[in-house]
Each structure stands twice: as C-alpha cells, then as structure tokens.
N, CA, C and O atoms as a GROMACS GRO file, in nm:
protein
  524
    1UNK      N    1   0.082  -0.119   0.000
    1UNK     CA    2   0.000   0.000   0.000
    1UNK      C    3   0.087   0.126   0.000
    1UNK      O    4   0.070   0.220  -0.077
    2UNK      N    5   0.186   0.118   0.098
    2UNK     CA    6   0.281   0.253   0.109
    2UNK      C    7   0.364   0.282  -0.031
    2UNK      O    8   0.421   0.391  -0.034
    3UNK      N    9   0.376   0.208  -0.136
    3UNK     CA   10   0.458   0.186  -0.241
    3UNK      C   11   0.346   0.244  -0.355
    3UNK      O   12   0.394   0.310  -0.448
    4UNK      N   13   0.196   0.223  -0.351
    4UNK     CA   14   0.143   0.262  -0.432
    4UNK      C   15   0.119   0.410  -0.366
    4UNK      O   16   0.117   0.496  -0.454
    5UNK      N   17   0.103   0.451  -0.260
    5UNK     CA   18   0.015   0.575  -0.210
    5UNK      C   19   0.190   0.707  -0.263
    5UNK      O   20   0.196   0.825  -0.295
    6UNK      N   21   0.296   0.601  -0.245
    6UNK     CA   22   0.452   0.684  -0.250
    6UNK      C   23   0.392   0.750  -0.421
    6UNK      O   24   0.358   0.868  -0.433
    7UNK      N   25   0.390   0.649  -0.543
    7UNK     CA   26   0.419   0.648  -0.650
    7UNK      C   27   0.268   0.782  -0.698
    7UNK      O   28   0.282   0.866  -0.786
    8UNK      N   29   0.161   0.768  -0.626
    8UNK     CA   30   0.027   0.864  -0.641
    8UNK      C   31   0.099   1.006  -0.563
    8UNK      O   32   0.148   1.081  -0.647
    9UNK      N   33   0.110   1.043  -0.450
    9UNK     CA   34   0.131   1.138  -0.364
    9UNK      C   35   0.237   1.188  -0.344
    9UNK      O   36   0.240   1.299  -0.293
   10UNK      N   37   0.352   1.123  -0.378
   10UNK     CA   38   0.468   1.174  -0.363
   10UNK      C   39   0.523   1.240  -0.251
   10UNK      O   40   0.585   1.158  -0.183
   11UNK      N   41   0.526   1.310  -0.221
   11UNK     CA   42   0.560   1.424  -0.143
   11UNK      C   43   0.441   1.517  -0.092
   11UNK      O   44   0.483   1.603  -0.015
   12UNK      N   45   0.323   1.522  -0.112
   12UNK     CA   46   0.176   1.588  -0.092
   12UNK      C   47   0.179   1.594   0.044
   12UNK      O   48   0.190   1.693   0.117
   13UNK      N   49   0.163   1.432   0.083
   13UNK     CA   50   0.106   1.425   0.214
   13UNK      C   51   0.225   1.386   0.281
   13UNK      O   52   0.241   1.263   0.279
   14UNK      N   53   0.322   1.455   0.345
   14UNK     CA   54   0.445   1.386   0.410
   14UNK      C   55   0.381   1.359   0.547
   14UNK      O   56   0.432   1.261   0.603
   15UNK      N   57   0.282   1.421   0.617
   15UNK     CA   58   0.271   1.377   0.762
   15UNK      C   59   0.154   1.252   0.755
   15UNK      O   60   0.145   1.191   0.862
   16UNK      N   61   0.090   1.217   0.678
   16UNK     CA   62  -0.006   1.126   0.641
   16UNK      C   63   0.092   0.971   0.627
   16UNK      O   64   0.078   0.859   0.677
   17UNK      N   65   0.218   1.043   0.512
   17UNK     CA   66   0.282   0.898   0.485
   17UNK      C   67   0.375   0.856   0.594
   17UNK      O   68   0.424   0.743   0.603
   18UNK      N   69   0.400   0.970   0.689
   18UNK     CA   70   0.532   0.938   0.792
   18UNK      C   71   0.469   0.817   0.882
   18UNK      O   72   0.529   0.715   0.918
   19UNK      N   73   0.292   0.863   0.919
   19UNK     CA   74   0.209   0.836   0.961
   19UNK      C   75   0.189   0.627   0.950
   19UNK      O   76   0.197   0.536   1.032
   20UNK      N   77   0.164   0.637   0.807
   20UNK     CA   78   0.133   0.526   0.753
   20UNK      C   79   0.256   0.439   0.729
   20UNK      O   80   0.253   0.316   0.725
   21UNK      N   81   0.362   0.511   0.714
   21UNK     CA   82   0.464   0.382   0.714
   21UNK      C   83   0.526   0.344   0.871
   21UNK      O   84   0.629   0.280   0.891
   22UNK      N   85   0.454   0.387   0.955
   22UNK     CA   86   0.438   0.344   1.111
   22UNK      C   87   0.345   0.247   1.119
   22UNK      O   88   0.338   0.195   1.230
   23UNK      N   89   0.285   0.214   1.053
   23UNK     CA   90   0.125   0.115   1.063
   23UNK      C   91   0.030   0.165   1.145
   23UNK      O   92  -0.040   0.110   1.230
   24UNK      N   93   0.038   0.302   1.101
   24UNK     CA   94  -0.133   0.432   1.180
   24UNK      C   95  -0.174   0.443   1.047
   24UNK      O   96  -0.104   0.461   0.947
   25UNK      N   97  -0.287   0.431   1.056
   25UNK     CA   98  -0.443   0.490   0.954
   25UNK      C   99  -0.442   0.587   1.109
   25UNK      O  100  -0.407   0.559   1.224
   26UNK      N  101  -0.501   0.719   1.044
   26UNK     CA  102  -0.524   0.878   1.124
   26UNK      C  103  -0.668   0.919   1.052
   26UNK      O  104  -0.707   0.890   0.939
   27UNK      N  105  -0.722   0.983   1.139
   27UNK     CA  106  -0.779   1.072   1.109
   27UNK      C  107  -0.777   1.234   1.065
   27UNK      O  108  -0.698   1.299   1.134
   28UNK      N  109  -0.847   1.309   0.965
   28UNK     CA  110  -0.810   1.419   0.957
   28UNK      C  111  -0.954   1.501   0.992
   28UNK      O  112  -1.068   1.457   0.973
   29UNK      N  113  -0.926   1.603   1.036
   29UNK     CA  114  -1.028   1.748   1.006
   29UNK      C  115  -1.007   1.841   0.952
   29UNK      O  116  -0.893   1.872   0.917
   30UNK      N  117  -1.125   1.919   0.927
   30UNK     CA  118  -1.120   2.005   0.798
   30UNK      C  119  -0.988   2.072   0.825
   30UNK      O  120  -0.931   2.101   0.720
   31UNK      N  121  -0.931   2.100   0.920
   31UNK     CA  122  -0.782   2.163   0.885
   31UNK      C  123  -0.658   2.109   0.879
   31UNK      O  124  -0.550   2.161   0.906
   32UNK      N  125  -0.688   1.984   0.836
   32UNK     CA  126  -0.577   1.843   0.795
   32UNK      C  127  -0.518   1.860   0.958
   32UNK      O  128  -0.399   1.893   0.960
   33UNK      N  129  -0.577   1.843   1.085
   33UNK     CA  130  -0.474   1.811   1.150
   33UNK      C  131  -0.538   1.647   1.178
   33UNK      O  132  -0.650   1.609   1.143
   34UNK      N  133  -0.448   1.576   1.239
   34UNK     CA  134  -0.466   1.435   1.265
   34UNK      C  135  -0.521   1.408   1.396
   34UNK      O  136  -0.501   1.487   1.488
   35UNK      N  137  -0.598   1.289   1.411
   35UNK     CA  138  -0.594   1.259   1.478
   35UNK      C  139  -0.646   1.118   1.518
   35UNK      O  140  -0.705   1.067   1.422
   36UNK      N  141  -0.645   1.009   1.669
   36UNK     CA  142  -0.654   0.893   1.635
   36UNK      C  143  -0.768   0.860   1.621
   36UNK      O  144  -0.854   0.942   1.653
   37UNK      N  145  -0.804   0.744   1.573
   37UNK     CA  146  -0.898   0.714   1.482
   37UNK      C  147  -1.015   0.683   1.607
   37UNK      O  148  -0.964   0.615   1.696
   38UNK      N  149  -1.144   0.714   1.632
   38UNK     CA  150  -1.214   0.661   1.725
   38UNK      C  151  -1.270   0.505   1.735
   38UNK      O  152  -1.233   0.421   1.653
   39UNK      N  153  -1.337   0.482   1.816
   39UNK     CA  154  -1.396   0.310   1.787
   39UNK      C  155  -1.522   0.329   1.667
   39UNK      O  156  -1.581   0.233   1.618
   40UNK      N  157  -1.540   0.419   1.645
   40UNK     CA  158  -1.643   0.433   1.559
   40UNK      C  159  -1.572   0.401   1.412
   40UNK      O  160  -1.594   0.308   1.335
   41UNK      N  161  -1.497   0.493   1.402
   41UNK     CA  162  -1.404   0.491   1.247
   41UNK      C  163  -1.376   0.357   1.266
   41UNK      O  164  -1.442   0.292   1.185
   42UNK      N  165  -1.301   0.277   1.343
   42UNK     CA  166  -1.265   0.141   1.370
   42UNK      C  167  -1.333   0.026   1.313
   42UNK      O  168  -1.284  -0.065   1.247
   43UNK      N  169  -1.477   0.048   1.356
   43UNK     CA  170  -1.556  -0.057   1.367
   43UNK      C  171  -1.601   0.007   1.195
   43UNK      O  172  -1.570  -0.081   1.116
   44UNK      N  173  -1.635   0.076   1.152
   44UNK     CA  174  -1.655   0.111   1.039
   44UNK      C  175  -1.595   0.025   0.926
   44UNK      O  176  -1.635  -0.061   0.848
   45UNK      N  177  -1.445   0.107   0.962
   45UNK     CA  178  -1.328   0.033   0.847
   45UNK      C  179  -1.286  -0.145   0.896
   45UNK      O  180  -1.213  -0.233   0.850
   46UNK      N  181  -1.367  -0.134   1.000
   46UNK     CA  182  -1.329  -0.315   1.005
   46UNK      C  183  -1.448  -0.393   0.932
   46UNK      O  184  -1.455  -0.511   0.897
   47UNK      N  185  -1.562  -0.262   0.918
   47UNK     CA  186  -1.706  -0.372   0.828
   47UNK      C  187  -1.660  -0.362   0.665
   47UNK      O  188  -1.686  -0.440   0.573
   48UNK      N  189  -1.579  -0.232   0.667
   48UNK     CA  190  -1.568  -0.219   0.492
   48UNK      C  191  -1.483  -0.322   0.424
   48UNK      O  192  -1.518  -0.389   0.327
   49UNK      N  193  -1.378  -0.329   0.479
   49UNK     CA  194  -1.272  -0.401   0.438
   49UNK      C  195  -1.337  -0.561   0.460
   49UNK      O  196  -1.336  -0.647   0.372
   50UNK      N  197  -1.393  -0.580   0.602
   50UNK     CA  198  -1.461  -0.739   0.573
   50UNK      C  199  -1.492  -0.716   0.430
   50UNK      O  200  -1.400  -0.721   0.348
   51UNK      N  201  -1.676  -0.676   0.375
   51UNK     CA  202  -1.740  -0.660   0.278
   51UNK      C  203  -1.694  -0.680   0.179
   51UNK      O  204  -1.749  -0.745   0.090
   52UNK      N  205  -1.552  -0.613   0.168
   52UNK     CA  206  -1.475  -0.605   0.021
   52UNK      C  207  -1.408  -0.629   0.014
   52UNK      O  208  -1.339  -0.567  -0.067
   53UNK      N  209  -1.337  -0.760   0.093
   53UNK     CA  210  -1.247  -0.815   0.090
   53UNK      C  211  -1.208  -0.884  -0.060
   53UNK      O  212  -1.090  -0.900  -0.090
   54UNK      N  213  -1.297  -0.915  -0.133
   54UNK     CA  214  -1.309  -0.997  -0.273
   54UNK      C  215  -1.192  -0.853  -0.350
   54UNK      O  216  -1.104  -0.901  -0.422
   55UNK      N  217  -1.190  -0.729  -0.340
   55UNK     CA  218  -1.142  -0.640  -0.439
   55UNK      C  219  -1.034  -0.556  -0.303
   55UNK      O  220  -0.998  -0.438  -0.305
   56UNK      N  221  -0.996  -0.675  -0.179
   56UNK     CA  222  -0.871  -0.608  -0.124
   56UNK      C  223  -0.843  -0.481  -0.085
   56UNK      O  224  -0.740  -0.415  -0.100
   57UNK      N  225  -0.981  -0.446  -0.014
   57UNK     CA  226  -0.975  -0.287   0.025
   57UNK      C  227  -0.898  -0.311   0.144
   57UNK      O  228  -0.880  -0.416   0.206
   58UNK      N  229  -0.840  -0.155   0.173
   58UNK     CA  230  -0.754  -0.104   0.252
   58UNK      C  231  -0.799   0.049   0.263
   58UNK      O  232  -0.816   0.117   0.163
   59UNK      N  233  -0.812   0.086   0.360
   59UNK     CA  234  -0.832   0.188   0.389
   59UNK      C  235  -0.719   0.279   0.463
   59UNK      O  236  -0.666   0.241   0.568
   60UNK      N  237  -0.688   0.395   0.406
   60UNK     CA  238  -0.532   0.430   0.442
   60UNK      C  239  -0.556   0.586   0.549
   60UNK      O  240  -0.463   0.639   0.610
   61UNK      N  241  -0.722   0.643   0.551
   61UNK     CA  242  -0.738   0.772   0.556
   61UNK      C  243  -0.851   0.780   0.615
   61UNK      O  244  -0.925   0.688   0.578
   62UNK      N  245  -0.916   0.877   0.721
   62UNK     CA  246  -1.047   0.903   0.769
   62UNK      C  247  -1.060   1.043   0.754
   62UNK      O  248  -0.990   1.105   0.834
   63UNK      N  249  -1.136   1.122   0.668
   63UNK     CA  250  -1.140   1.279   0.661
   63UNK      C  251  -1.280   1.309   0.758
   63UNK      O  252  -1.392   1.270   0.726
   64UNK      N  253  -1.260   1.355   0.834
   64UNK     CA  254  -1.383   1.415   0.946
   64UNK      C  255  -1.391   1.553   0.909
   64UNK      O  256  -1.300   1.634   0.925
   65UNK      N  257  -1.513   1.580   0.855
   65UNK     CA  258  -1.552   1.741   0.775
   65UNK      C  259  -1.660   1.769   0.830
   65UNK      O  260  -1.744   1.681   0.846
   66UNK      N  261  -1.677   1.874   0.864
   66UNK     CA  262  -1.811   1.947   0.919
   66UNK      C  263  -1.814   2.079   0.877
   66UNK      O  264  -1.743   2.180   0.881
   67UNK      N  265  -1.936   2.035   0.828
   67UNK     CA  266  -2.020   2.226   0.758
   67UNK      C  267  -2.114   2.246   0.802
   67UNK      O  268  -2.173   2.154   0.857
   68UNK      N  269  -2.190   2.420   0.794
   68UNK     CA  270  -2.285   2.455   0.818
   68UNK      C  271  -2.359   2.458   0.701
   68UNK      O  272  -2.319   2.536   0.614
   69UNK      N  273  -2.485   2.375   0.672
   69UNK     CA  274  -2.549   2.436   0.571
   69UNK      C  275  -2.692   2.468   0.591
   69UNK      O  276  -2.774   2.419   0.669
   70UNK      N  277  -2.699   2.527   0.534
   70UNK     CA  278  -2.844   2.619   0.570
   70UNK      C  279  -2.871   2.605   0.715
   70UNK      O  280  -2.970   2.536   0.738
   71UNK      N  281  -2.806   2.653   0.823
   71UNK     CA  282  -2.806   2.640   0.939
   71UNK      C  283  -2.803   2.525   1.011
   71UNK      O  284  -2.809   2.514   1.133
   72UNK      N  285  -2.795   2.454   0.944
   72UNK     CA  286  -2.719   2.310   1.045
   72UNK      C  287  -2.624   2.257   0.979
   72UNK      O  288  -2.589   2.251   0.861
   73UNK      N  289  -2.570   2.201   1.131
   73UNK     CA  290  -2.447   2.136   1.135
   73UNK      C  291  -2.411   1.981   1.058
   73UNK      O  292  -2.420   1.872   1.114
   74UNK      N  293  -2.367   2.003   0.912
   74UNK     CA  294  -2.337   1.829   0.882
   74UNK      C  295  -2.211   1.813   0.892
   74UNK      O  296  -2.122   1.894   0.868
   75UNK      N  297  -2.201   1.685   0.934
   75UNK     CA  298  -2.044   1.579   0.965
   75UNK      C  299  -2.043   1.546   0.869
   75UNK      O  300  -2.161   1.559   0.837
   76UNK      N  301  -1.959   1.481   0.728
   76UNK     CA  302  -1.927   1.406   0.667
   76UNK      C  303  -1.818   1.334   0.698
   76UNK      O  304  -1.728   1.413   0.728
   77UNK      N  305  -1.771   1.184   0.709
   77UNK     CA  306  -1.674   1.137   0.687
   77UNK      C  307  -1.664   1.050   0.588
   77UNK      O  308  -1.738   0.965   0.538
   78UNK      N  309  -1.547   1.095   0.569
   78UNK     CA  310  -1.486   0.936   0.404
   78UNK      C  311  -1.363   0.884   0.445
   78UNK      O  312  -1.265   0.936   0.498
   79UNK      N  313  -1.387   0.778   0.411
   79UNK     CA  314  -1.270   0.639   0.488
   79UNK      C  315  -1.246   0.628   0.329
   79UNK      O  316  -1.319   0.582   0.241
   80UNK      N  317  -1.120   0.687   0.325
   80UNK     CA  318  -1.010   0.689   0.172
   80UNK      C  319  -0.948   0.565   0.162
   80UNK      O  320  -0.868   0.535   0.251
   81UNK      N  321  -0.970   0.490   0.073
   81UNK     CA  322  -0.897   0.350   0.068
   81UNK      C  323  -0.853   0.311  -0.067
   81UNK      O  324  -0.862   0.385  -0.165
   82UNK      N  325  -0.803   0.184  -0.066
   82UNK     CA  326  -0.736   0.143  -0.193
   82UNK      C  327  -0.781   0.074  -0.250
   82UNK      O  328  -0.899   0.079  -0.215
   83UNK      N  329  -0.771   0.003  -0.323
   83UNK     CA  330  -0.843  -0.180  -0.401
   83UNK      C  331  -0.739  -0.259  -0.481
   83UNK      O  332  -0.616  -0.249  -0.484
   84UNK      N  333  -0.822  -0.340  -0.543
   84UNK     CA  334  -0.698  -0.444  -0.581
   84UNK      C  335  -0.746  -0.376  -0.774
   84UNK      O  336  -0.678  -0.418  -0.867
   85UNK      N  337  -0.846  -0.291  -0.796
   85UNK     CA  338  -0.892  -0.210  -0.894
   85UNK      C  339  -0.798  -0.127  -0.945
   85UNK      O  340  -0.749  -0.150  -1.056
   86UNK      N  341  -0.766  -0.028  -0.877
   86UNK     CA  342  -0.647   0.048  -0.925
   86UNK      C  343  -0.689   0.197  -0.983
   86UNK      O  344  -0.598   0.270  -1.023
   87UNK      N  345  -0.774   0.227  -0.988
   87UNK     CA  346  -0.845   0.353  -0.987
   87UNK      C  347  -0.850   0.432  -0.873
   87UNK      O  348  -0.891   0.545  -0.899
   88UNK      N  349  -0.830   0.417  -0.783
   88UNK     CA  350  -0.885   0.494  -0.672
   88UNK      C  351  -0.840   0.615  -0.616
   88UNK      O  352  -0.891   0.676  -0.521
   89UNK      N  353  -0.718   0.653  -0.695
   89UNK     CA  354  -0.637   0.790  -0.700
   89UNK      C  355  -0.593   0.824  -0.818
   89UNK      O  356  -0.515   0.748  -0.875
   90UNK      N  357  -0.639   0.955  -0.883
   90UNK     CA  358  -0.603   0.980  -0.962
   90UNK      C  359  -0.570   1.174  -0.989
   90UNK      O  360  -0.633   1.263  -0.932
   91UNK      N  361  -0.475   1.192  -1.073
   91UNK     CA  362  -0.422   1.371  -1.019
   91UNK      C  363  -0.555   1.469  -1.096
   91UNK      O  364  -0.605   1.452  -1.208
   92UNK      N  365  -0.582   1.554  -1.012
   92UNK     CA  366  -0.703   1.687  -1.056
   92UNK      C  367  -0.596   1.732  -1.144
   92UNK      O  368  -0.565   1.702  -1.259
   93UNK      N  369  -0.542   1.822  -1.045
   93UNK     CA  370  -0.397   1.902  -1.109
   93UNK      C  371  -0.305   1.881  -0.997
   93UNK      O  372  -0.303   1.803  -0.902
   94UNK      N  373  -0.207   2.003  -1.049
   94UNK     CA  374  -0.058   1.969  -0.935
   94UNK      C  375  -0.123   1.944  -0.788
   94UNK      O  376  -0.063   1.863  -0.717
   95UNK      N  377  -0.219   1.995  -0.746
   95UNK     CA  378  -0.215   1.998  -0.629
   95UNK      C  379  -0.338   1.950  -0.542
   95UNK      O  380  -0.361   1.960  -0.421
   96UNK      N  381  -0.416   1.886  -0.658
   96UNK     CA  382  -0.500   1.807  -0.612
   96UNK      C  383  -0.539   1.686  -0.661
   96UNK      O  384  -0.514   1.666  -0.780
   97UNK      N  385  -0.603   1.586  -0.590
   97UNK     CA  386  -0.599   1.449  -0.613
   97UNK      C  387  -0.759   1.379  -0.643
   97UNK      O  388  -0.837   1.403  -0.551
   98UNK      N  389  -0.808   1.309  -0.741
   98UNK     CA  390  -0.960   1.257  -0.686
   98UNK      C  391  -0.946   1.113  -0.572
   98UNK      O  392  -0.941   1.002  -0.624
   99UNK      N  393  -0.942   1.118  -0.489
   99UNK     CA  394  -0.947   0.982  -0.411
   99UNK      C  395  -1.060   0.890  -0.395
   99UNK      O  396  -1.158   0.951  -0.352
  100UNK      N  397  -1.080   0.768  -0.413
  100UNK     CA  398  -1.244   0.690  -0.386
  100UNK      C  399  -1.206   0.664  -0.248
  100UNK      O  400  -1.103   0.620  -0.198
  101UNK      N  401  -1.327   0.706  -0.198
  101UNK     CA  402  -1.384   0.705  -0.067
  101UNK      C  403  -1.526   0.636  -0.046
  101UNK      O  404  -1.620   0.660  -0.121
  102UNK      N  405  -1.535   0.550   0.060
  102UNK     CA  406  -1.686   0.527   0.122
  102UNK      C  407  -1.730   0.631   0.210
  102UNK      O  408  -1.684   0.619   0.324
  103UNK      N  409  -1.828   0.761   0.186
  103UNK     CA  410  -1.901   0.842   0.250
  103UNK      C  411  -2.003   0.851   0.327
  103UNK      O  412  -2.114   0.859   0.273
  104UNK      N  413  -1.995   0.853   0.466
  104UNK     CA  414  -2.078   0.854   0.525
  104UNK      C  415  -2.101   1.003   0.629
  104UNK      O  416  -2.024   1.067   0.700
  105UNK      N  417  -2.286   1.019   0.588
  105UNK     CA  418  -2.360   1.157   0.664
  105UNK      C  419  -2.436   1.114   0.760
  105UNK      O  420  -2.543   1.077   0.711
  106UNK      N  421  -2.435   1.102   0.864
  106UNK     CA  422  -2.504   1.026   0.937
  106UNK      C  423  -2.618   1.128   0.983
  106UNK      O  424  -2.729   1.084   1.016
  107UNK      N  425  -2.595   1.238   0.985
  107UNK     CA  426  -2.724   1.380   0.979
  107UNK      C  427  -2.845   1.360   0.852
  107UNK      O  428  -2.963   1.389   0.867
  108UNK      N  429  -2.782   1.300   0.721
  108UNK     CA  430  -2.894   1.262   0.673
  108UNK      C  431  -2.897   1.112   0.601
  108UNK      O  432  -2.937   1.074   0.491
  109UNK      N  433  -2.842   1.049   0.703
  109UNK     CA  434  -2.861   0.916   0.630
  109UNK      C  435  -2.790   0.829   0.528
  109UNK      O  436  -2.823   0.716   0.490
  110UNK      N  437  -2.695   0.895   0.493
  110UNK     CA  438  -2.652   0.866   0.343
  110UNK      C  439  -2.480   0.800   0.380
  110UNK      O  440  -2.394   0.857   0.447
  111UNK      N  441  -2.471   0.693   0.325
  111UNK     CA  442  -2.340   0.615   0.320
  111UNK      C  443  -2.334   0.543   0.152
  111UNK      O  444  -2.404   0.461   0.093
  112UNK      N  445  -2.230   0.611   0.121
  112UNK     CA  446  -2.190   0.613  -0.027
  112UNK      C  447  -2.064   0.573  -0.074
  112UNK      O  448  -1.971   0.620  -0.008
  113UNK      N  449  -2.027   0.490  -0.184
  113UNK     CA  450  -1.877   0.507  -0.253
  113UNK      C  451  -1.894   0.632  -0.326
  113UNK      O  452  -2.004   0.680  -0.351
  114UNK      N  453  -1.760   0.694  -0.366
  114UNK     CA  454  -1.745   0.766  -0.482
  114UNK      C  455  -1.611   0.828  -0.449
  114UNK      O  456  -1.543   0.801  -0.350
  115UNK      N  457  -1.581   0.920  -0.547
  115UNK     CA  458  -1.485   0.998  -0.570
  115UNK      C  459  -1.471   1.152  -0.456
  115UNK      O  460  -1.551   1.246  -0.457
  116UNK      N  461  -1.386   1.144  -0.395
  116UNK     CA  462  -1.370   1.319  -0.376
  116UNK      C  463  -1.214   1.399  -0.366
  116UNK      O  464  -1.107   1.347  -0.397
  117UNK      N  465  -1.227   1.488  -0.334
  117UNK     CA  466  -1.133   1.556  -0.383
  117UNK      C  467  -1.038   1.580  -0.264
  117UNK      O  468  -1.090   1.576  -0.153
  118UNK      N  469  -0.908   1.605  -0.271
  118UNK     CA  470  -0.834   1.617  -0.168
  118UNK      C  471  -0.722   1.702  -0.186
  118UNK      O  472  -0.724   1.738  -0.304
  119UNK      N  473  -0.600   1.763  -0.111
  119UNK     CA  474  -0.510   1.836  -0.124
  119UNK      C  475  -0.473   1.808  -0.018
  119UNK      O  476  -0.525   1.724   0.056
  120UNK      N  477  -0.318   1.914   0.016
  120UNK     CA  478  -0.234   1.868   0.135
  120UNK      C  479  -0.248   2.016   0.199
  120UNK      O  480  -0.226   2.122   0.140
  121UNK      N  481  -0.298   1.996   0.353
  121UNK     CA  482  -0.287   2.106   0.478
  121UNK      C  483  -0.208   2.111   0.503
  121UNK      O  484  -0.120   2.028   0.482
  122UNK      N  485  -0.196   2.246   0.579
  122UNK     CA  486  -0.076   2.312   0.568
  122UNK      C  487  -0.006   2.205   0.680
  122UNK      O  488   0.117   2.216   0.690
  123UNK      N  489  -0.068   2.105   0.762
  123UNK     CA  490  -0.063   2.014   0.835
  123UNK      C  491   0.043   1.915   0.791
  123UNK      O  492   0.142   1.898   0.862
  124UNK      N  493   0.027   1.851   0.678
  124UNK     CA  494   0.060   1.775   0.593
  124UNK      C  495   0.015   1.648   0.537
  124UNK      O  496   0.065   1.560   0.467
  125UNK      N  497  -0.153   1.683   0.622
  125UNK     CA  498  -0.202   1.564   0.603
  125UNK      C  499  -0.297   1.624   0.438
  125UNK      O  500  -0.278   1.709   0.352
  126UNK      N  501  -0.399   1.518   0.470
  126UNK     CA  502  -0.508   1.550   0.345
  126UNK      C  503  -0.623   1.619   0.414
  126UNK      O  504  -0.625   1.652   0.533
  127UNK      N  505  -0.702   1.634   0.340
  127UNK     CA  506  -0.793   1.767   0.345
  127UNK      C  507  -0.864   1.781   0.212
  127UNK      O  508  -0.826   1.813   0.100
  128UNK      N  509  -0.982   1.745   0.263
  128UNK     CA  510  -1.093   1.754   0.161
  128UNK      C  511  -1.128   1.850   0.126
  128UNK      O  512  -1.160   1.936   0.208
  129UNK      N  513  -1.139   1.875  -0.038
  129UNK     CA  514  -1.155   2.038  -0.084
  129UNK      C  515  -1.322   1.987  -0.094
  129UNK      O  516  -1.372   1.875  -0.107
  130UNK      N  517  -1.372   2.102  -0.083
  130UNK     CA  518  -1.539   2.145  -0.045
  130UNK      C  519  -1.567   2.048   0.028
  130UNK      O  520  -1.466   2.001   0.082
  131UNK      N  521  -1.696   1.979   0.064
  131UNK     CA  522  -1.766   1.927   0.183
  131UNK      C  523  -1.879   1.857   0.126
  131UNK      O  524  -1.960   1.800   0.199
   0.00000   0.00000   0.00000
C-alpha cells in the first residue's frame, strides 16, 4: 500500500505517509490536522474491508468534515482506501488528487462510494476540498 500511495502522492502528504509507514491509519479534520482514529471509524473500516475483501480494500485515511449548511451542522466522513482495482487515485492538477472514498452523513442518512477531492494542509495531512 505505502509503495502505491509513494508512486500517487509523492511528497503531498508527508505527515499522512510518515504516519502510515508506522502502521497508523489517522484521522483528519477540515484543517488536515490528525488525529486517532475513534472506535467508531474502527468498527466502520473493520465492516468495509470485511465486505470487500473480494477487491482487497484497505483503507489508508479518515477525513472528518463538518459544515454549516443552511443552518445546520453536517459531519461528513470518508474512509479513503485502496483496491486491488487500481483507480482509486487519480491527479485533478498539481495539487490536487480525486481519491475513492466510502461516505458517510449520518445527519442525513446517506453512506456512499465515490470519488472526492483532496489536497495537502498546511498540516501535511489531506484535506478535503469542499464538503
């Protein structure tokens, strides 16, 4: 995993990879700082990776985002992972990345795969551009 995330990120995320070639998956918030992963994220990424074990997921990333919209408060998190697929990172431009993520809003219900977008805080982790 650290060999493919090296050859995608390069140098982007240095506190993410210092991170991961320790054997820590971290969490981030909206201002890329880290932090450890709760039993919630845990138990999460221990159902995903069961599930999809057939396509060798790995999950390398937890982005914890919270916005206000139209006056309330939504959480999003996406558990950024890998596959045995090979799509799952690919470059916007210099300085941003599309990553596949499983998304989950638990304010309205919604747990999703897809694509989102990421960059490196001034932190050095990742950091989800918009919400």
């Amino acid at each position: 995993m650290i060999t493919r995330l090296n050859k995608h990120f390069g140098n982007h995320f240095p506190e993410m990879m210092q991170e991961l070639k320790k054997g820590n998956v971290l969490s981030w918030d909206n201002n890329g700082v880290s932090h450890e992963l709760s039993d919630e994220h845990k138990k999460h990424i221990k159902e995903l990776e069961e599930r999809n074990s057939e396509f060798e997921f790995k999950v390398y990333a937890v982005l914890d985002n919270a916005a206000n919209l139209m006056g309330d408060k939504v959480c999003m998190t996406s558990y950024l992972f890998l596959s045995n697929e090979g799509y799952d990172i690919s470059k916007y431009d210099d300085e941003i990345y599309y990553a596949i993520a499983d998304v989950v809003n638990k304010s309205w219900g919604i747990n999703e795969m897809g694509s989102i977008l990421i960059k490196t805080s001034p932190f050095g982790g990742p950091e989800r551009v918009g919400c």
